[in-house]
C-alpha positions as CSV (number, residue, x, y, z in Angstrom):
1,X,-51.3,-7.5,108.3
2,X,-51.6,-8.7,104.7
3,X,-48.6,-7.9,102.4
4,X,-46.9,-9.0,99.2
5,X,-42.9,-9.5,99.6
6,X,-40.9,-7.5,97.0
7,X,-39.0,-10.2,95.7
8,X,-41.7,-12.6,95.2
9,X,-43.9,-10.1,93.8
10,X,-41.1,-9.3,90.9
11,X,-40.5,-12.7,90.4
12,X,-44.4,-12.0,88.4
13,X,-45.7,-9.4,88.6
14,X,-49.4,-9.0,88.7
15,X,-49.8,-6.3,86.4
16,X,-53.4,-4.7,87.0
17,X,-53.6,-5.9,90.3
18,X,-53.8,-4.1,93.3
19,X,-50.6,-4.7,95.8
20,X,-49.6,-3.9,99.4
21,X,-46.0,-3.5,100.1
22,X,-44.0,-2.9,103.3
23,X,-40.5,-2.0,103.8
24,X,-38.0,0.8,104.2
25,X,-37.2,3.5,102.0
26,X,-34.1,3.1,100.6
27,X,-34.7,7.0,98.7
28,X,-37.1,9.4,98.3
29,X,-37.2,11.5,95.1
30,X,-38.9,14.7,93.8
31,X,-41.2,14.2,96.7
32,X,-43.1,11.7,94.5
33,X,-40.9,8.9,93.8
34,X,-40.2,6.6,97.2
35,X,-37.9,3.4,96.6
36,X,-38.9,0.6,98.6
37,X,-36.9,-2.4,100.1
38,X,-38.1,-5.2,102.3
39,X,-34.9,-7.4,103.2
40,X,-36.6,-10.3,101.4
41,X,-34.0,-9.7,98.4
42,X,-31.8,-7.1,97.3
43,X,-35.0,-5.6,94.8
44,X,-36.1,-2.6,95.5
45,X,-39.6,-1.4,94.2
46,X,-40.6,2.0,93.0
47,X,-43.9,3.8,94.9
48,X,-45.0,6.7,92.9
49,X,-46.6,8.9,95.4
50,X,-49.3,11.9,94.5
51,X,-49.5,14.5,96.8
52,X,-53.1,15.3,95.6
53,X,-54.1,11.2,97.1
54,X,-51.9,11.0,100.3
55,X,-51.6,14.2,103.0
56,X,-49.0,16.5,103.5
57,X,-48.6,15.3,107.2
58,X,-47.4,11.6,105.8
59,X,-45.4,12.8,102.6
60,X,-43.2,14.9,105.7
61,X,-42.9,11.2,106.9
62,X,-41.5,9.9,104.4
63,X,-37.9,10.1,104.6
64,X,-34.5,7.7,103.8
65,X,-34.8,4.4,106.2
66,X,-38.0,5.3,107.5
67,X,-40.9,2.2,107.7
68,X,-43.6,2.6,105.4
69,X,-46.5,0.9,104.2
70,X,-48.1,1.3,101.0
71,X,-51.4,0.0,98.8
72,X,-51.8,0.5,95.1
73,X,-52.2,-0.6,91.8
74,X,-48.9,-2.2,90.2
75,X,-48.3,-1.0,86.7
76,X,-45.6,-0.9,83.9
77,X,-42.9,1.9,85.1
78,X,-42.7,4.7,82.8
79,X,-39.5,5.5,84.2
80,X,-36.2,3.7,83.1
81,X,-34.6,2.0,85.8
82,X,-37.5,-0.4,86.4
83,X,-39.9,-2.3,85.2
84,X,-42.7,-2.1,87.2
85,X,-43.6,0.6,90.0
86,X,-46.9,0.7,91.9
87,X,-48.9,4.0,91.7
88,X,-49.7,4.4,95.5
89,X,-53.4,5.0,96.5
90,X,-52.6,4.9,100.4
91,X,-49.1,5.4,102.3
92,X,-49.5,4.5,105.7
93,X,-45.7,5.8,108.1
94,X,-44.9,3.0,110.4
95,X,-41.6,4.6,111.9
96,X,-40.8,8.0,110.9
97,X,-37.1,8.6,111.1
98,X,-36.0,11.8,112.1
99,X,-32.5,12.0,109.8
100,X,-30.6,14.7,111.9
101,X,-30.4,12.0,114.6
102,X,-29.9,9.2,112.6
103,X,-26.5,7.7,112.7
104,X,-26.6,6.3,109.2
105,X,-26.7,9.1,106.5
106,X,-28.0,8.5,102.2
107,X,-24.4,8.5,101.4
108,X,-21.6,5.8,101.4
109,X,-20.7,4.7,105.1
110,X,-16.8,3.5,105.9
111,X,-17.0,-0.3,107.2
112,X,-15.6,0.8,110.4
113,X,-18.8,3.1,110.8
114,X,-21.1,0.9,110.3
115,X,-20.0,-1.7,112.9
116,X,-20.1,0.8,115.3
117,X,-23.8,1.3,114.3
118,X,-24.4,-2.5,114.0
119,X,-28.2,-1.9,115.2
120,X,-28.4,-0.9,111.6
121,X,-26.0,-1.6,109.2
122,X,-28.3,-4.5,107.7
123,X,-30.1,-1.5,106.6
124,X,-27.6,-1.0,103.7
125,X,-27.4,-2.3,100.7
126,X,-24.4,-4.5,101.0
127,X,-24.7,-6.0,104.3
128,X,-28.4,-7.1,104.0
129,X,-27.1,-9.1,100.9
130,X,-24.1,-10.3,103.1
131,X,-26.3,-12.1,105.8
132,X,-29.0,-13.2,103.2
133,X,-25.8,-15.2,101.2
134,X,-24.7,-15.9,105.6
135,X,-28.2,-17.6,106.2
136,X,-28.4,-19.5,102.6
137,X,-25.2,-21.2,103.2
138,X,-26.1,-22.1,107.0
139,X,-29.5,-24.1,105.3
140,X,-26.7,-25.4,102.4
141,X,-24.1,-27.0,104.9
142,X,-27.1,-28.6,106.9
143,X,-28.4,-29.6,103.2
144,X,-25.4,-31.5,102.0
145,X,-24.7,-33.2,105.4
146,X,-28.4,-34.9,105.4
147,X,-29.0,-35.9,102.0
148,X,-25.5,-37.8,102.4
149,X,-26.5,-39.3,105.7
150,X,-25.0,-37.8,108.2
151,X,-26.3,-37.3,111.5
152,X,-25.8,-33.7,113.2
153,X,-24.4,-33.8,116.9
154,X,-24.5,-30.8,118.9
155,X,-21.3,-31.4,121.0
156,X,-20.8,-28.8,124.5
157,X,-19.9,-25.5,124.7
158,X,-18.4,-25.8,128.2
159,X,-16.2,-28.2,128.5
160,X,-13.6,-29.6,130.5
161,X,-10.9,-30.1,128.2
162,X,-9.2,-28.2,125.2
163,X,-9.2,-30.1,122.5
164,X,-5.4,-30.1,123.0
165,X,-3.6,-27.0,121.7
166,X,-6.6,-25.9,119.4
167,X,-6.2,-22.3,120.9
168,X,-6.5,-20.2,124.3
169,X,-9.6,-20.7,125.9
170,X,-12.1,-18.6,127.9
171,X,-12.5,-19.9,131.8
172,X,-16.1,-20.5,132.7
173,X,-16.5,-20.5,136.6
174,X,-19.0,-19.3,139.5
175,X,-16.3,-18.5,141.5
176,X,-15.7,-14.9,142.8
177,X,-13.1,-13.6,140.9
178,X,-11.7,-10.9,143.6
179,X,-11.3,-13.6,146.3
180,X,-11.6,-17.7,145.4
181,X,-11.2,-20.1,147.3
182,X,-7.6,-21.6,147.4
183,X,-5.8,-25.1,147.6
184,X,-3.3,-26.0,150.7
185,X,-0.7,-25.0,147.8
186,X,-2.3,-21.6,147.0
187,X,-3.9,-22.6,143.8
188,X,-7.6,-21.9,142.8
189,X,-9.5,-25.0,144.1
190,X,-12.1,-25.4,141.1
191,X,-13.5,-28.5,143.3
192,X,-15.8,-25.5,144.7
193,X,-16.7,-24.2,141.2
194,X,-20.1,-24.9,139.5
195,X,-19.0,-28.0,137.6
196,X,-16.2,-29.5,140.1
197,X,-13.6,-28.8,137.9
198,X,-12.2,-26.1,135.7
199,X,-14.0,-25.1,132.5
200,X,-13.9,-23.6,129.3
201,X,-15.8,-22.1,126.2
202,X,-15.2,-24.9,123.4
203,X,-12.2,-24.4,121.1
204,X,-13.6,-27.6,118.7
205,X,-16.1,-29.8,119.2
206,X,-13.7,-33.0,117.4
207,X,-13.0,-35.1,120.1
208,X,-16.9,-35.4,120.9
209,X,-17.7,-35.7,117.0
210,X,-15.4,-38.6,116.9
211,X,-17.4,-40.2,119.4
212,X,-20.6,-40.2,117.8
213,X,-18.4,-41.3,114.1
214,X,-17.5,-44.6,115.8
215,X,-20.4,-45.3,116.5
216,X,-22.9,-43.6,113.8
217,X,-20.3,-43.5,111.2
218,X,-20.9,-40.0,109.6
219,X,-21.6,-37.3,111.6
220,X,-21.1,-33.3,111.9
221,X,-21.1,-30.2,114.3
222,X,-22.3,-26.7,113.4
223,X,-22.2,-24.4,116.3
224,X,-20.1,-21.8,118.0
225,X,-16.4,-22.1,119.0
226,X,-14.4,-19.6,120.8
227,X,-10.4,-18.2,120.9
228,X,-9.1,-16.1,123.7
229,X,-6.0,-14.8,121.4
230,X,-5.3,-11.4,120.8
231,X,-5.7,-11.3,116.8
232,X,-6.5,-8.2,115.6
233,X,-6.7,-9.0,112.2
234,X,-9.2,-9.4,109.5
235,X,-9.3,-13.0,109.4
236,X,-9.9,-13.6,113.5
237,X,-12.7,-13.9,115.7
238,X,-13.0,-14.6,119.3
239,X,-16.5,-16.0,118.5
240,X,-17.2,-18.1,115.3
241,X,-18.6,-20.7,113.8
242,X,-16.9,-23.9,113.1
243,X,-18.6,-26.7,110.7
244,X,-16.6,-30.3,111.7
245,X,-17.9,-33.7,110.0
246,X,-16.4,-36.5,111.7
247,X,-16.3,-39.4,109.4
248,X,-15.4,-43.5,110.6
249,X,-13.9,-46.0,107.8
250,X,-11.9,-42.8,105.9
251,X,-8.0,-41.7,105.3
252,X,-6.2,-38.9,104.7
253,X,-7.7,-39.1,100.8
254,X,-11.6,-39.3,101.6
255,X,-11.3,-36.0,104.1
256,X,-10.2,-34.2,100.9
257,X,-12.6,-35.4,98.8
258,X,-15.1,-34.6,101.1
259,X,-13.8,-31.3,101.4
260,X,-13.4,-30.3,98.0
261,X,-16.8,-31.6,97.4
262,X,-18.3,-30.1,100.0
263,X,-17.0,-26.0,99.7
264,X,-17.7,-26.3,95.8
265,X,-21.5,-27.5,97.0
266,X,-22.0,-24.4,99.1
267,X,-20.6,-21.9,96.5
268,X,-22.7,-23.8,94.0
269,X,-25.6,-23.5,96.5
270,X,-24.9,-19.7,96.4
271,X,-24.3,-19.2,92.7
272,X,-27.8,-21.2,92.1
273,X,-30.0,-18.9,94.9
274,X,-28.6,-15.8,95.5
275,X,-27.0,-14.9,92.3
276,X,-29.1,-11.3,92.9
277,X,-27.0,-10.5,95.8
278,X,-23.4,-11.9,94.7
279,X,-24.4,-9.4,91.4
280,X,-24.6,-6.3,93.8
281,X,-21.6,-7.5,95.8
282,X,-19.5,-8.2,92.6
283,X,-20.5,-4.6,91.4
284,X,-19.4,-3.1,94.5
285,X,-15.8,-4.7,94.6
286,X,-15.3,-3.8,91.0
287,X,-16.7,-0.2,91.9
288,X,-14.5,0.0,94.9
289,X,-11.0,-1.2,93.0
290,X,-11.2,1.2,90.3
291,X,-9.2,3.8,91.9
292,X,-6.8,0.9,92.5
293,X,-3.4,-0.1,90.7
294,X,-3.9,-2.7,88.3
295,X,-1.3,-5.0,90.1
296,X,-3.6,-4.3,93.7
297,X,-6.9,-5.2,91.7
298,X,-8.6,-8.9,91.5
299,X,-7.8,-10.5,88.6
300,X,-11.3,-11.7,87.9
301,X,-14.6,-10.3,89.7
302,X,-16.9,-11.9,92.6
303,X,-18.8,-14.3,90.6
304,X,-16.4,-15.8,87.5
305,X,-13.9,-16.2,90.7
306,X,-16.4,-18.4,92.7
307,X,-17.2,-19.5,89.0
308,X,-13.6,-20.9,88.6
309,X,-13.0,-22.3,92.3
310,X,-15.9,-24.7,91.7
311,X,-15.0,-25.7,87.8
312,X,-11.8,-26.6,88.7
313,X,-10.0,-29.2,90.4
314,X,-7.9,-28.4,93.8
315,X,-4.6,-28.4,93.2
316,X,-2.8,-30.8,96.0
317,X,1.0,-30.9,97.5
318,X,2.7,-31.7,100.2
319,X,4.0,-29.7,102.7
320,X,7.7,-30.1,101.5
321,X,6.6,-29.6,97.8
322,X,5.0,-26.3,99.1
323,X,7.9,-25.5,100.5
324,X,10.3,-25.8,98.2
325,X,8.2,-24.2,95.5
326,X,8.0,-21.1,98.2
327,X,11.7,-21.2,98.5
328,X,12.9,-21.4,94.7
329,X,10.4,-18.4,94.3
330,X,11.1,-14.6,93.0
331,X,9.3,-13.2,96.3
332,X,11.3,-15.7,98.4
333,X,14.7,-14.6,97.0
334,X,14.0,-11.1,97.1
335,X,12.8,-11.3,101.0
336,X,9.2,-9.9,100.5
337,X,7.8,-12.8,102.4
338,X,8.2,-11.4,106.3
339,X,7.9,-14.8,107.6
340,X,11.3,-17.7,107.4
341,X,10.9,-20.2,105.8
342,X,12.5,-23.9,106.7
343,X,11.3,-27.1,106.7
344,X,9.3,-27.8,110.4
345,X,8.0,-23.9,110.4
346,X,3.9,-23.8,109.9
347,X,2.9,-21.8,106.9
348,X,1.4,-18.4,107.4
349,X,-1.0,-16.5,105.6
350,X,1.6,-14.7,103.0
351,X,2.6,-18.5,102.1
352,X,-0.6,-19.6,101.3
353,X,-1.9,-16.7,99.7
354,X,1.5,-16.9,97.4
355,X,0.7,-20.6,96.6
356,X,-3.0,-20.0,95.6
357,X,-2.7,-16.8,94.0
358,X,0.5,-16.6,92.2
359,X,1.8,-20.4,91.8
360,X,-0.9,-22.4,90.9
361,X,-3.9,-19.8,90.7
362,X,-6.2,-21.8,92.2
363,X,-7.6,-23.5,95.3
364,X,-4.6,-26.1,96.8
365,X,-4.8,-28.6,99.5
366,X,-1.3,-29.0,101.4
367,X,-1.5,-32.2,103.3
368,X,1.4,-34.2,105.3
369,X,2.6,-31.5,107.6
370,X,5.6,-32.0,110.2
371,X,3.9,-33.5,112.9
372,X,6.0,-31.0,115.6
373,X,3.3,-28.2,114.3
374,X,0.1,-30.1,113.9
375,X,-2.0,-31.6,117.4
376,X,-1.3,-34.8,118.8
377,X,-4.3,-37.0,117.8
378,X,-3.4,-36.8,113.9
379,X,-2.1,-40.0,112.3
380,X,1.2,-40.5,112.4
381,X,3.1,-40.9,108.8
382,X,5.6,-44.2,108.3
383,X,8.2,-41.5,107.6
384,X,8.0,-40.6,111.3
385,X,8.5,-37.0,110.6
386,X,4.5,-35.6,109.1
387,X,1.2,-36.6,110.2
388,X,-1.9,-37.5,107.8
389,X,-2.9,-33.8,108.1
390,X,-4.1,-31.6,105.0
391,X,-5.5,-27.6,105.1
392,X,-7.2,-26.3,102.1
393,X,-6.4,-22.7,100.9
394,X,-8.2,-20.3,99.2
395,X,-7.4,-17.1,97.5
396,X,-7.7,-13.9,99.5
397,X,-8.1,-15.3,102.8
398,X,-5.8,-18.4,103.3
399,X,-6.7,-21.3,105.1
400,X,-10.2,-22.2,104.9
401,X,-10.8,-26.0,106.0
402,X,-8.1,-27.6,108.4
403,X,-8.0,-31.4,108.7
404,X,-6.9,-34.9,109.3
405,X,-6.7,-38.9,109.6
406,X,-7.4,-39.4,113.1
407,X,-4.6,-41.6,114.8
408,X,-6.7,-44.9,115.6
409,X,-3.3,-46.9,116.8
410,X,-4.0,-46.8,120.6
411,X,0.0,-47.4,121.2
412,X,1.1,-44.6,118.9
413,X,-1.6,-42.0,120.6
414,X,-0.7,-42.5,123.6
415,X,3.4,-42.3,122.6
416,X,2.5,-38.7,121.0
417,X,1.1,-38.1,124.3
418,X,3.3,-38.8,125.9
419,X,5.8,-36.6,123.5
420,X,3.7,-33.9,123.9
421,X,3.1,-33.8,127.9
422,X,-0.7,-34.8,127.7
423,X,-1.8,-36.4,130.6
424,X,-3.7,-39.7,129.2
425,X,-5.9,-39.9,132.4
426,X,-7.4,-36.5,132.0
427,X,-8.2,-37.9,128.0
428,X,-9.1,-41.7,128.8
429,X,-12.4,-41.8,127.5
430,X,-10.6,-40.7,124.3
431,X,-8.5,-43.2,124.2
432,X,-10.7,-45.9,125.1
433,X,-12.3,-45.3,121.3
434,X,-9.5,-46.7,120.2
435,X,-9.3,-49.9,122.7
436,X,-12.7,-50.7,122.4
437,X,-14.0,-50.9,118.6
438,X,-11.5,-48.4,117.2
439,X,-11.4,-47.5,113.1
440,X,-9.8,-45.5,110.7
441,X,-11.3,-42.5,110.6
442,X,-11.1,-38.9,109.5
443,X,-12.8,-35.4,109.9
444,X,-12.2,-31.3,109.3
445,X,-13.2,-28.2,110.2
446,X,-13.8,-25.7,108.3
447,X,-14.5,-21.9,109.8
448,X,-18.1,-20.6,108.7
449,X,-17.3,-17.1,108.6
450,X,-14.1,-17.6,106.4
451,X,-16.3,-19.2,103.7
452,X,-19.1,-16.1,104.2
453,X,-16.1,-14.0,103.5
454,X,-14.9,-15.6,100.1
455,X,-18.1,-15.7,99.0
456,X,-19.4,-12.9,99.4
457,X,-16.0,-11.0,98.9
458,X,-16.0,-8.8,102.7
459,X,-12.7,-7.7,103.2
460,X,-12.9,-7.9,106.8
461,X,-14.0,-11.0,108.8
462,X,-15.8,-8.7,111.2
463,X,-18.5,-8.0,108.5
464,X,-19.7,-11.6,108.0
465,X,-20.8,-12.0,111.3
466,X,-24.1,-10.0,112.7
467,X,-22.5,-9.0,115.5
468,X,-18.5,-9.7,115.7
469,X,-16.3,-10.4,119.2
470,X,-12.8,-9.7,119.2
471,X,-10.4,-8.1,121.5
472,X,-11.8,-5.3,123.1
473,X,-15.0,-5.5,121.5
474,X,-18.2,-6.8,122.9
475,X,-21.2,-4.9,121.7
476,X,-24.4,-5.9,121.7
């Protein structure tokens, strides 16, 4: 089946020429006038349709959503609205689409809706342009990471440990669940299960990146992780994608230059080749806040926000210079932050927000947090209070990229270890990285869907993800 895409066909146009298009019809006007979209970019194409060339039986076929195919000559448009339309000699009806059944309607669909009808919410306008700006940045990260000479290392989705506190886990076992089999001390005896030992869906795949860093010196993950909490918010996922560079002979100072280099890179990616879908998805936030109070509205639209992220520096603090300026602030003193505040509490999504948004009205890395909140294998500070650990915020959505010096001392590892109950036998081949050849060295991970969401501007998490898992919601 021969075709021309829509997007590369406007790119020049072949005025004269005769075309073939395929797609779905985004409308149908006058019973002449069919708008045409393919998914290869947001561009739609206008088919002028005579009812004295093509039957009565396929005009009744053409209808909102249904698949169509259709040959003619591409000419100037007449029309405003575009510039070019193609005067239709043959339509052919792929799928007809019979609306009274149809669960999407030519009308503006609540977000809620529309996941429920996930089987065809790419169909629309703005989330067809959401996973076209998805896909781009999963070819930028992969971009960036091998023209600077890192390897990619797909590290396990089962496992057999939790990367130590990174969040609940999902069990993996064989084993019947109404009646397994039982130690002397009426435990579950995973000895039986599949793997000989109890398992879990990855929470991070860090501790395995840092084996291939000390020994390839740059490497990276891109692949699914998984959290059994029950967050019902719209920054949560049980299932989501987690990009973690691992990098040997690097402090606390090269993980956030890498960082900062590396989110400004993807938003430049996006900026560069998709500026056709951030337009419609800036023109539909500024649509959808105009009913809004001024104080409730962005203070700059989709694109001259991503604009500004990337052409300026990140601001950077401490985690005690963050807090303070939390706790001399006006929202502070007049209690609108739900959350206390005191030094050795983590910072929660109202904090951050308040520090990128209000204070320093930009992007901010806080780094050197108490090390009683942050995991044990994080470097240990010489004040013997913070660990070598840095998060980078972002405005609307909070924490983005969460990071750290790896703790390469073998003596003090396995002292925080010991602080924090770990057994070291269960994590000796960890360990032994650091007897055997160990380094400074440094990584982050940085959730993919909470970059899709700043950049494209979804207010929900759920909508940057084809098909989302959280509690009590599996489809698909």
């Amino acid at each position: 089946m021969e075709r021309q895409e829509i997007k590369t066909l406007l790119q020049d146009p072949p005025i004269g020429s005769q075309v073939t298009v395929m797609g779905w019809v985004r409308a149908w006007r006058g019973n002449r006038f069919m708008v045409l979209n393919d998914g290869s970019g947001p561009e739609t194409l206008q088919v002028v349709v005579d009812g004295n060339r093509i039957d009565e039986a396929t005009l009744r076929g053409i209808g909102f959503h249904a698949c169509v195919s259709a040959t003619g000559v591409l000419t100037e448009s007449q029309g405003s609205g575009q510039s070019v339309e193609v005067i239709a000699d043959s339509v052919t009806i792929f799928g007809e689409n019979e609306l009274s059944r149809y669960p999407l309607q030519p009308k503006k669909q609540s977000m809620e809706f529309l996941r429920d009808n996930a089987q065809f919410r790419m169909r629309t306008n703005t989330f067809s342009s959401v996973f076209r700006v998805r896909h781009g940045l999963a070819y930028a990260v992969n971009k960036y990471f091998h023209d600077r000479g890192y390897y990619n290392l797909h590290t396990p989705i089962i496992t057999g440990n939790d990367a130590e506190g990174a969040g609940e886990m999902f069990r993996v076992s064989t084993l019947d669940p109404l009646n397994p089999p039982k130690t002397e001390d009426g435990q579950i005896d995973y000895r039986q299960d599949f793997f000989g030992k109890a398992t879990n869906l990855t929470v991070s795949g860090q501790l395995q990146a840092e084996i291939g860093a000390l020994a390839l010196g740059k490497v990276y993950t891109f692949g699914p992780t998984f959290r059994a909490e029950n967050s019902n918010t719209s920054r949560h996922l049980a299932e989501f994608w987690m990009i973690e560079p691992e990098i040997a002979f690097a402090d606390l100072e090269n993980d956030m230059e890498l960082a900062e280099d590396f989110v400004k890179y993807l938003i430049n990616y996006c900026l560069e080749h998709y500026a056709g879908d951030l337009e419609y998805l800036d023109a539909r936030i500024q649509e959808a806040e105009k009913n809004m109070k001024a104080t409730d509205r962005r203070p700059m639209g989709l694109i001259d926000t991503l604009k500004f992220v990337v052409g300026n520096d990140f601001a950077r603090v401490t985690y005690t210079e963050a807090l303070d300026i939390l706790m001399r602030s006006k929202a502070y003193k007049k209690g609108k932050f739900e959350f206390p505040l005191e030094w050795g509490t983590d910072l929660q999504a109202e904090h951050e927000r308040y520090l990128v948004e209000k204070h320093f009205q930009r992007p901010v890395i806080v780094r050197d947090y108490p090390k009683d909140i942050k995991a044990f294998y994080m470097r240990q500070n010489d004040d013997g209070k913070t660990v070598a650990a840095m998060d980078v915020l972002f405005p609307y959505i909070g924490e983005v990229i969460g990071g750290s010096q790896r703790e390469e001392r073998e003596d003090k590892l396995r002292q925080r270890m010991h602080e924090m109950n770990i057994h070291a036998e269960e994590l000796d081949w960890y360990l032994q990285l650091r007897t055997f050849g160990g380094c400074p060295h440094a990584g982050f991970g940085l959730g993919f869907e909470r970059i899709v969401q700043f950049i494209t501007g979804m207010g929900n998490i759920r909508d940057v993800i084809p098909f989302p898992r959280a509690p009590r919601l599996a489809q698909f």
